[in-house]
C-alpha positions in Angstrom: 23.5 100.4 46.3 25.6 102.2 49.0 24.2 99.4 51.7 24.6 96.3 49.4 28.3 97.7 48.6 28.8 98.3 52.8 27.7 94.3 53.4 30.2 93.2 51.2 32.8 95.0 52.2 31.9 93.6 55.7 31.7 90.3 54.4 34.9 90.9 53.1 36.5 92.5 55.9 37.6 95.4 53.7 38.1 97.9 56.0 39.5 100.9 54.4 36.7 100.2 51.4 34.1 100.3 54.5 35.6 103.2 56.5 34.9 105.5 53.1 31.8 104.2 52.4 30.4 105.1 55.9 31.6 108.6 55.6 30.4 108.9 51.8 26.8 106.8 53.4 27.1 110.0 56.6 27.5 112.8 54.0 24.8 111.3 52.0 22.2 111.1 55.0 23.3 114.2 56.7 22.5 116.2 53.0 19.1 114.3 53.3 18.4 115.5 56.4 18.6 111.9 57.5 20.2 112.6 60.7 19.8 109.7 62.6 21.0 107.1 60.1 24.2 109.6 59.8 25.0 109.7 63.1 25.1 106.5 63.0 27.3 105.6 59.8 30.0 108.1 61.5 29.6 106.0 64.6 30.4 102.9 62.4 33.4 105.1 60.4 35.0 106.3 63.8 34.8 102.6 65.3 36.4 101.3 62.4 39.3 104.4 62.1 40.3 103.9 65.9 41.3 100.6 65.4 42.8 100.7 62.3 44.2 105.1 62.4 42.6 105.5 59.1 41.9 108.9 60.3 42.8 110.9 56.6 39.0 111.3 55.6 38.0 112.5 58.5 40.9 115.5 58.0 40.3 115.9 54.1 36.2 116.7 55.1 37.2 119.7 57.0 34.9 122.0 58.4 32.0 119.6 57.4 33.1 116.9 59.2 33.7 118.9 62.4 30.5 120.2 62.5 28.9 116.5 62.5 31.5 115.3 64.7 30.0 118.6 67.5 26.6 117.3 66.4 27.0 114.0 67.3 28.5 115.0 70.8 25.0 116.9 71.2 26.6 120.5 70.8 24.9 123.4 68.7 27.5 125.6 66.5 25.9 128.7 65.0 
């Protein structure tokens, strides 16, 4: 449901709909231990936030979100 509500929001070029459907899509996968797949939907919601500075989800997620963001630069916190 999450993908077919991503593709039209693409095909729709609804941005801000998108950007929090990646992160929601990245906390989803990253729960499943889907790593991969949420690496790559924060790629996609980071992309999408430097050109339009919808930066606000990334702040509200906190701690959880740094600790993918040092993930996804290859670092290990303990």
């Amino acid at each position: 449901m999450l993908d077919e509500l991503n593709d039209n929001a693409r095909r729709l070029q609804l941005t801000s709909d998108l950007n929090r459907n990646l992160l929601l899509a990245n906390a989803l996968y990253w729960q499943a231990g889907r790593k991969g797949e949420a690496q790559q939907a924060l790629i996609e919601a980071l992309t999408l936030a430097n050109r339009t500075n919808f930066i606000s989800h990334f702040v509200v997620e906190g701690e959880a979100m740094a600790q993918k963001l040092l993930h996804l630069m290859g670092m290990r916190v303990n």
